[in-house]
N, C-alpha and C positions, 0 to 999 in steps of 0.2 A: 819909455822903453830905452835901451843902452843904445849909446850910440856906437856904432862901427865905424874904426875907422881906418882906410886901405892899407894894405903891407908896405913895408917900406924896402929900402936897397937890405939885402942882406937878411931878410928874413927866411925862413924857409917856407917852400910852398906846398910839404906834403908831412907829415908827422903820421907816422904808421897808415891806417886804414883811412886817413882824414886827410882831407886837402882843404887847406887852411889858405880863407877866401878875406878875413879882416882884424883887426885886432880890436877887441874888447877892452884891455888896458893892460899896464904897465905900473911894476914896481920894484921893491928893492930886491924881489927875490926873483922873479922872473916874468915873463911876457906871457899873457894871456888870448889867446888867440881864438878866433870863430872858425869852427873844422866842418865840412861835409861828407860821408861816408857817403859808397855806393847807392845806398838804397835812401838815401834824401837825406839822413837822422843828422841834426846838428848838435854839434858838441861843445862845449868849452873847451879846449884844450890847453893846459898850463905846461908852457916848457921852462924848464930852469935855467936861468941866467948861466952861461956858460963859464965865468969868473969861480963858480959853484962844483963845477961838475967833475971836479977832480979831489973833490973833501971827500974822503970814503964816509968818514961821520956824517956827514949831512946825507950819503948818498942809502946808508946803512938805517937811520933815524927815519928817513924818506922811506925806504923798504915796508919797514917796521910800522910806520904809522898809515902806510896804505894798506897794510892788511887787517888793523884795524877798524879800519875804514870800511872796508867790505862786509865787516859783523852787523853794521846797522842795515837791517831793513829800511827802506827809505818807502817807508808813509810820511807823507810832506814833507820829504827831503830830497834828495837828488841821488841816484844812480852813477857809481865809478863806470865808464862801457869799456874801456880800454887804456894800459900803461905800459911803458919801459921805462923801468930804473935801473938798465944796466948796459944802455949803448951810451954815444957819446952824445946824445942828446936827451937826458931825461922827461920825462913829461908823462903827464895824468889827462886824460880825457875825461870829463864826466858830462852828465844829461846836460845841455843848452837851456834854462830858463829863461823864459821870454818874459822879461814881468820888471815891474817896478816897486823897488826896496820901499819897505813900507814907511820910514824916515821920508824918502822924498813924497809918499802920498800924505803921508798927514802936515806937512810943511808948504804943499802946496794946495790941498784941497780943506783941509782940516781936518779935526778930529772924527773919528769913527765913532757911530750909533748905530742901535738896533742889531738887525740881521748881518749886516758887513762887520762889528764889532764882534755878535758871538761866531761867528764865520772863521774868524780870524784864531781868536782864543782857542777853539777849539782842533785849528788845524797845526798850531805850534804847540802843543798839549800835544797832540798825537804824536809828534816829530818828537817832542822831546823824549814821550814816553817812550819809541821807537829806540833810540840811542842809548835810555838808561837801558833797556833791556838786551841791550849789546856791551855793557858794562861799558859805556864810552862816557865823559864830562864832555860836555862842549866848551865850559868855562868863557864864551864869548858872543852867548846869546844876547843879542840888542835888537833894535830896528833895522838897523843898517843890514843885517843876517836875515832878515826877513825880506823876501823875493813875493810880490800878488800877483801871482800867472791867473793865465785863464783858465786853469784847474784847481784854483786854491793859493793859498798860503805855501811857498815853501822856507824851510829853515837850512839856513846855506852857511859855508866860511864853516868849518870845522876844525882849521888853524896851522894850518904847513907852516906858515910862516913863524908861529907862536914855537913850533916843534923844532925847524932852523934854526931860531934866536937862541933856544935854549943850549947850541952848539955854543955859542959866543964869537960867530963869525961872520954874521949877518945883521944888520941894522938893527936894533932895536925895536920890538912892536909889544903890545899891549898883552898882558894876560887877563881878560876881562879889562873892555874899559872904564874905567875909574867910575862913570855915573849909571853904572847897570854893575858893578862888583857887591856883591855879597856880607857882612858884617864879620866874616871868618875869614875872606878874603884878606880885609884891612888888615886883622888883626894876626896875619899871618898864620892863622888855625888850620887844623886839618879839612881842606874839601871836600865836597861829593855830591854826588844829587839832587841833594837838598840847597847847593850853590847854583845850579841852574835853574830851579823853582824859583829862587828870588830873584833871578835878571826875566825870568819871564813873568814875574807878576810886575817888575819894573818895562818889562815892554811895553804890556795890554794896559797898563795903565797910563801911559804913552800915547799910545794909539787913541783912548778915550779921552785926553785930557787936552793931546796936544803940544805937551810941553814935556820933558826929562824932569821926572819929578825929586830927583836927588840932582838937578845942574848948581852949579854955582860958578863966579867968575874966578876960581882956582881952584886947584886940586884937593886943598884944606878945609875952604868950603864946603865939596861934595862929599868929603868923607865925614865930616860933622853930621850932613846931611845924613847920609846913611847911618848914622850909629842911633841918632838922635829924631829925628823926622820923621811923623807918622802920616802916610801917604791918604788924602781923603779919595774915597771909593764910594762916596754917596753918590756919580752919578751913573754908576753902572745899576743892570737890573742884576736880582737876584736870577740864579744860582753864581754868577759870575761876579758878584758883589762880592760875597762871603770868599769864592776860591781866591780872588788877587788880595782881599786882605790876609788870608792865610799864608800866601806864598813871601808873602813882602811883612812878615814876623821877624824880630830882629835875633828874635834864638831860631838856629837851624833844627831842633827838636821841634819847635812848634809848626813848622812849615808840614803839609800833604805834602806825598810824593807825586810823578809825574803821573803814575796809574792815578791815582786818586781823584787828583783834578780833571782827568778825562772823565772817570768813571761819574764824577758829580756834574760836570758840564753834559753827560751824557743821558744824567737820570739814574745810573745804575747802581747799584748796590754798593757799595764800598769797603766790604769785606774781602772780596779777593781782589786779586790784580787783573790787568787790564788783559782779555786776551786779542789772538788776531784777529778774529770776527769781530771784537770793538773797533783795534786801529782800524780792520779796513771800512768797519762803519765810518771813523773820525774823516777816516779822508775824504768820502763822501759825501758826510754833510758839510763838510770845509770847502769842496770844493762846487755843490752842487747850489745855482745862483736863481734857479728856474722854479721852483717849489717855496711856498712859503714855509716859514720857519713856524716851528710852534717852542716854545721852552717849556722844560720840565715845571712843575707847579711847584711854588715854595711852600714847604709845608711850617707849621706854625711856631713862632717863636721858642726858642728853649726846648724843642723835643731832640732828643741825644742825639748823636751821629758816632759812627766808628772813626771819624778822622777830628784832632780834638779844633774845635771853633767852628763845626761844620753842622748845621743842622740835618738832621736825619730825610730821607725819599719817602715819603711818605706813601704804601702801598708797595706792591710789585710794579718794575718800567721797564719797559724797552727789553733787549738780544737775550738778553737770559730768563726771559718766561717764557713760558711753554704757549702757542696760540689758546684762545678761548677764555684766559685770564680775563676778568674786569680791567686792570690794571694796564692791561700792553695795549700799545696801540698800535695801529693799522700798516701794514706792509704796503710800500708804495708800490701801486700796481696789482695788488693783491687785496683779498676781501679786507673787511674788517676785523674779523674773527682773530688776523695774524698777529706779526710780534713787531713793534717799530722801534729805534732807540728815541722817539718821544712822546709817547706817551703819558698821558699825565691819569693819575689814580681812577681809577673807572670812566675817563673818557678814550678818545681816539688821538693818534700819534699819526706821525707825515713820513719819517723817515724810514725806510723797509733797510735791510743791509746791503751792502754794496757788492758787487757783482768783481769791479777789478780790484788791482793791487798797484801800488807803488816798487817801487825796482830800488834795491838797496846804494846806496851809495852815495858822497859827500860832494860839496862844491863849493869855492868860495876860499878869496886868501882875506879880501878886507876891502871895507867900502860898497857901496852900491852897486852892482851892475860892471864893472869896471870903472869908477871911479876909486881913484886911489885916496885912503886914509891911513896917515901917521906914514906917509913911507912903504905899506903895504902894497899887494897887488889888488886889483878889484875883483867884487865878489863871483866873478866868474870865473875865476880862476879855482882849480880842483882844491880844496883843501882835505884833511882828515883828521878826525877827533884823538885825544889824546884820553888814555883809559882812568877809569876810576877806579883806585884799589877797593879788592872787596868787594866789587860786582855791581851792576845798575838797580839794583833794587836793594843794595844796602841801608837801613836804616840810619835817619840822624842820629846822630850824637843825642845820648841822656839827658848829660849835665844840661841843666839851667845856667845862665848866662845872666850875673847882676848887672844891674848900671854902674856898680864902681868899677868891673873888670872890662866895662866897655870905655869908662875914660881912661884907663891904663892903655887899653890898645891903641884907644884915639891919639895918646899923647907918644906910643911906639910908633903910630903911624906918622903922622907931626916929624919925628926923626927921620923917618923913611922919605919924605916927600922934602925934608932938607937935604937930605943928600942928594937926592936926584937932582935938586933946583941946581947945586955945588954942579955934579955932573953935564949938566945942560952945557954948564959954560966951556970944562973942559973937553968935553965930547960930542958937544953937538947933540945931545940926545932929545927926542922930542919932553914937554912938560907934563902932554896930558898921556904920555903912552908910559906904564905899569912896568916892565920888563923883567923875564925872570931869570934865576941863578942860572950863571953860565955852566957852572959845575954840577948841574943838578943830574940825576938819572932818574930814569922808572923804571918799575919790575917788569918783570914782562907780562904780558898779558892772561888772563886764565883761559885754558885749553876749550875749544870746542870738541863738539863730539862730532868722533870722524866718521861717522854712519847713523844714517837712521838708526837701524839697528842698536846700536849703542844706544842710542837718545831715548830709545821706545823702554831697553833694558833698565835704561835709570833712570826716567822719570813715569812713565808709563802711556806719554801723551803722545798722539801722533796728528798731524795735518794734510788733509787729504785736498788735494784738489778735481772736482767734479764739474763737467757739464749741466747749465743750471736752465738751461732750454731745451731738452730733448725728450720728448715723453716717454717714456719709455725706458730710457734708456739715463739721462739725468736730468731731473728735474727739480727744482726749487717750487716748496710751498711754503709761501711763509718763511719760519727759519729753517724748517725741516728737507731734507733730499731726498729725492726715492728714483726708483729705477734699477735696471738690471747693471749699470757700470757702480750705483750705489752701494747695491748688495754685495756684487764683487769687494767694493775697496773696503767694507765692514769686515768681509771674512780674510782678510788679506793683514788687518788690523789685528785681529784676534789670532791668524796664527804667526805672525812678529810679538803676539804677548803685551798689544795693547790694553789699556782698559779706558782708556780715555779718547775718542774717536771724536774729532772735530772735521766739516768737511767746508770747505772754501768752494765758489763757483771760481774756472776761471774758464777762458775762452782760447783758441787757438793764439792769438792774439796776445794772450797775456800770459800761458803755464811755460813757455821757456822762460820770463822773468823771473815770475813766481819761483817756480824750480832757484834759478842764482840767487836771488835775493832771500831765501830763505821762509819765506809766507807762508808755504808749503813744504812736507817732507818728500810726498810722491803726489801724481797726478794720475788719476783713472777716470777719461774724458777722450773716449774712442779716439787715443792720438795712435795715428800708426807709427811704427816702426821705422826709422827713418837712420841717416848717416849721420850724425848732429855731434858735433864740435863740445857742443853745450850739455848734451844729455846723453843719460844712457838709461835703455829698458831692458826692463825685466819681463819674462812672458815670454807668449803672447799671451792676453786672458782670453781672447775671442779671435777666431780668424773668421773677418766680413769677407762678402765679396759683394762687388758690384754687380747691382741686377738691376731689376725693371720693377714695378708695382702696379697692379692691373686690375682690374673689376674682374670679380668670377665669371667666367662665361668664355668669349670665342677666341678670345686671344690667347694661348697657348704654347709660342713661341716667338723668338724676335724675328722672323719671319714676317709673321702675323702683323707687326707692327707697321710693313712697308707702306706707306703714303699715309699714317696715321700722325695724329699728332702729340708730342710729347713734351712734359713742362720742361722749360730749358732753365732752371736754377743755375745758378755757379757750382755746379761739381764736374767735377772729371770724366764723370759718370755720364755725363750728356753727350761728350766728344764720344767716349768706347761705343755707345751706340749706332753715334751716326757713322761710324767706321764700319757697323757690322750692316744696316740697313738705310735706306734713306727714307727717314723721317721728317716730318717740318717741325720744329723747336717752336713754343711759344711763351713767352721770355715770362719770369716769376723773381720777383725777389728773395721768397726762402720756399722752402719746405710746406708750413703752413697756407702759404697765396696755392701753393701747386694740389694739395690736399683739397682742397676748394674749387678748384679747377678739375680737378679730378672727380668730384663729386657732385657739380652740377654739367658735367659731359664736357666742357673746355678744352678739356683735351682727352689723351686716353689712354697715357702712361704715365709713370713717374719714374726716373733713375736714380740710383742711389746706393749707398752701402746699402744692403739689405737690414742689419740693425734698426740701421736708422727708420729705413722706409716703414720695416715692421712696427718700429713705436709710433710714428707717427698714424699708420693706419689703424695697429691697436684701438682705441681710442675711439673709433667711429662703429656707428649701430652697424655698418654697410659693410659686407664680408669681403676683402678683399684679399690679394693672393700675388705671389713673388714667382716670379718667371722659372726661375733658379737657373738663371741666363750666364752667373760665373764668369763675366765680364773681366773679374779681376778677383787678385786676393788682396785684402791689407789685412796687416796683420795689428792689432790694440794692443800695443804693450803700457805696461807700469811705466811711466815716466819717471827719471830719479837723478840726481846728481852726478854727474860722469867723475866716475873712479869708485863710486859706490860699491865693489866687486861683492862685499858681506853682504849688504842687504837683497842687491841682486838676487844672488843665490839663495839667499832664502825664500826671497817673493816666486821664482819661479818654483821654485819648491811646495811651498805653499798652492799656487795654481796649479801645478798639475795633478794636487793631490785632490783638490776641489774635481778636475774631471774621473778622475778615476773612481772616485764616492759616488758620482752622479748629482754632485751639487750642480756645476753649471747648468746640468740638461734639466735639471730643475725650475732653476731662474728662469730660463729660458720661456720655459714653460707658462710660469706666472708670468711674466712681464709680454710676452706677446704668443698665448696662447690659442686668442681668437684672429689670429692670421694665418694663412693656409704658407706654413714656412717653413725649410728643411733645413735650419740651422747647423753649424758645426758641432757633434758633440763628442769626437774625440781629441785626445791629448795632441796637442799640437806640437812641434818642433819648437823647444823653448831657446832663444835667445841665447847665446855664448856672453858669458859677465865677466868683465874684465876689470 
């Protein structure tokens, strides 16, 4: 774990929202500090050396490459939570990883096998695929960027410092370090992609081996190395045999893309690209250490594949069968009949899909943990990725790449690495650190789309976030959702003019990330209506109110209830009672302990949204029956990105036209029919969108 160590004279002791308790480390570009915000959450917090903070360019590049930064969803990466690039203190907050760079666990433990090996592969596969799909390069994937928290694998150092350098005003640091660089790299060729595939098949095969399998004792060496040096992968197991000899191809045309490699470490078909229901699969098998592993089965030598060196899946596997396939296999927690991403060809699979999501955002200037490399800061320090022209899912380069045009480069690179030796002397400059053109620029970045709305207009796909525990109401079977907030987000989909309707579980816990970080477009997960900084809804789709839930029979009002007993779950809904009656509470951990309790006489009420209670009793042979005690109202709005004012207005549009048809009083209907419940069914007061 990093060490911490106490503030010194002169540092400061509070950086926006964060009061900054230690420092993580220190480099050429600035101080890395350990933050705590109000509500526990610890941060890295990178502040910019003050020498700095008066270079508009740097301050302007800084701007620039943080908003960047925010386009990757961060599956196995790290979450921006907070910045100012425009007081006299600049500095990046992002997520705190508590973990050790994966350089010092194999240097000190050895090499990785088995389960911790494919664990590993597959949660920087995710990360990376995460960041091409943000049209970002990392161009400085290694070990040392790899962080093994106790939730996985994270991919950190996205390169402030690399972004700095390229000012010509700051220390010199690495573009790719020289024994994880790329053969396009050397040779000065066009980047992309396809150059971070090859520094992650030089990770994992790192991590498996033990040693930098392009090191040499100079920089001339490793670059021979890499043009020339065919990496042995005999002792990896297949399917992960095959992906790092493909990524570590010395033409960028031959390499899979970052989808690709997830999709075959995953089992999956390798015809389309990877979606969010994969990554948020990847993160959870990367991160999940408690379930035994099972691998996808190899199917037999020389049967074709869509990615060229790759053998074909042989059968249907895993998130994209339908349940009742031979092929898929078993949803963790769930029958067999479901859908797993491992399943192997007519047997059973371990992995079900995962429930949370990862929070977008970058970390990391260089080195381990805050250990400083080449002059850099440590990797806890916020960094942000720099773009790849043409998008993250741009195709390699066509041309084929002979052996004579890679001694040409070798022998342009040869020139390249004298001059730098020449410069060492006169500049101090480090030997093994790459450094790039002072004068160089990039384009700016391609537009995101500034609404749902838009997004759904132009490509037709839409991401929904749902409740994947509530009967009734949302539930997860297998891969499929159902429920009455379900049905909502379908017809909510259809009239925005989707045709492509994906829907993600998330939990109170996790749809304000989700929402930032992009995982999702909107959330329909009986979130009320709330004052939120972070979100804005649309709706209401349902106005709840807080009631009672009762056996048919003598109870009748919350009168009735005094000196009875009632489950005291964690809701709100427990207090409004005991405000209006004095009842004895007996304590429940959810919903389903108090159903249970309710049904073998335990007690002899249950509080709740009414919704909810209704799904929850739905479900039972036992007729039961809702006070309509109106304790409270909340109001379920669409949850959606604040400033979203388009898609707003048209989600509430859309919903009120649902009650006015009589669709809700429909759903209603079906989804908790056999409960004695006077639901709301007229048009509610929809939300002002702003």
């Amino acid at each position: 774990m990093p060490q911490i160590s106490p503030l010194v004279a002169g540092d400061p002791t509070q950086l926006g929202s964060f009061r900054l308790t230690g420092r993580i480390g220190e480099g050429g570009q600035g101080i890395v500090f350990l933050g705590v915000d109000q509500h526990g959450e610890r941060a890295a917090v990178k502040l910019l050396h003050v020498k700095f903070t008066g270079d508009k360019s740097a301050r302007s590049r800084f701007a620039r490459e943080l908003k960047a930064a925010k386009r990757v969803a961060s599956f196995c990466t790290a979450r921006v939570m907070e910045a100012d690039l425009d007081g006299d203190t600049p500095y990046i907050a992002s997520e705190y990883i508590d973990g050790r760079a994966l350089r010092e666990i194999v240097e000190t433990d050895g090499p990785l096998t088995g389960t911790v090996l494919d664990r590993l592969a597959i949660g920087t596969a995710t990360a990376l695929t995460a960041i091409h799909h943000a049209s970002i390069i990392h161009r400085d994937l290694k070990p040392d960027n790899v962080l093994i928290a106790a939730d996985g694998p994270r991919v950190v150092d996205f390169g402030i410092a690399r972004i700095i350098d390229s000012t010509g005003t700051i220390t010199s640091r690495a573009i790719g370090t020289p024994a994880y660089m790329a053969p396009e790299q050397i040779a000065g060729e066009e980047i992309g992609p396809f150059t971070d595939v090859f520094a992650w098949g030089a990770t994992i095969a790192f991590a498996a081996t033990g040693v930098a399998v392009f090191e040499g004792n100079s920089i001339a060496t490793v670059l021979n190395r890499i043009l020339t040096h065919e990496v042995d992968v005999g002792m990896m197991p297949e399917p992960l045999r095959g992906v790092v000899r493909g990524a570590l191809s010395k033409s960028a045309a031959d390499r899979p893309s970052a989808d690709q490699i997830l999709l075959r470490l995953l089992g999956q078909p390798e015809t389309v690209g990877a979606s969010t229901a994969l990554l948020t699969r990847g993160v959870q098998v990367a991160g999940d250490d408690t379930t035994p592993f099972s691998r996808v089965s190899v199917p037999a030598p020389g049967t074709a594949s869509a990615v060229t060196g790759f053998p074909a899946v042989s059968g249907r596997t895993g998130a994209q069968d339908p349940p009742g396939h031979a092929a898929a296999g078993a949803v963790q927690g769930h029958d067999s009949s479901g859908t797993g991403a491992y399943g192997t060809p007519g047997g059973t699979g371990t992995y079900g899909p995962a429930q949370g999501t990862g929070a977008h955002g970058t970390q990391g200037s260089t080195g381990a943990q805050g250990l400083p490399a080449h002059g850099g800061t440590g990797a806890q320090g916020v960094g942000v990725p720099t773009r790849e022209a043409g998008g993250g899912q741009a195709p390699a380069p066509s041309r084929k790449r002979g052996r004579a045009k890679w001694w040409v480069a070798f022998a342009a690179a040869l020139a390249v690495v004298a001059t730098i030796a020449a410069m060492t002397v006169v500049k101090g400059w480090p030997l093994n650190a790459l450094g790039p053109d002072p004068g160089s620029t990039e384009d700016p970045l391609p537009p995101s789309y500034a609404s749902v709305a838009e997004k759904v207009a132009a490509t037709g796909k839409i991401v929904i976030g749902v409740k994947a525990d509530l009967p009734g109401v949302g539930l997860r079977r297998g891969d499929a959702f159902e429920g009455f907030d379900v049905d909502v987000a379908r017809r909510v989909a259809e009239g925005l003019g989707a045709r492509d309707v994906e829907f993600v579980a998330v939990s109170p816990a996790t749809r304000v990330r989700a929402l930032a970080e992009g995982s999702v477009d909107l959330v329909v997960a009986t979130y009320s209506i709330v004052d939120d900084p972070e979100v804005a809804f649309a709706g209401p789709y349902y106005l709840a109110h807080r009631d009672v839930l009762v056996h048919r029979g003598p109870i009748d009002s919350l009168g009735d209830l005094k000196g009875k007993k009632i489950c005291a779950v964690n809701s709100p809904s427990v207090g409004a009672v005991q405000d209006k009656v004095k009842v004895h509470p007996v304590p429940a951990g959810n919903y389903a302990e108090c159903m249970n309790m309710l049904l073998d006489g335990t007690v002899d009420a249950v509080p709740g949204d009414d919704l909810i209670l209704a799904g929850f009793a739905g479900r039972e042979n036992v007729r039961f029956r809702l006070l309509g005690a109106g304790l409270s109202d909340e109001r379920y709005g669409v949850g959606l990105r604040k400033g979203d004012a388009r898609t707003c207005k048209a989600i509430s549009g859309v919903l009120a036209d649902l009650y006015r048809k009589g669709v809700v009083k429909e759903l209603l209907a079906k989804h908790f029919g056999n409960v004695e419940f006077e639901p709301e069914t007229k048009v509610p007061a929809m939300e002002a969108c702003e």
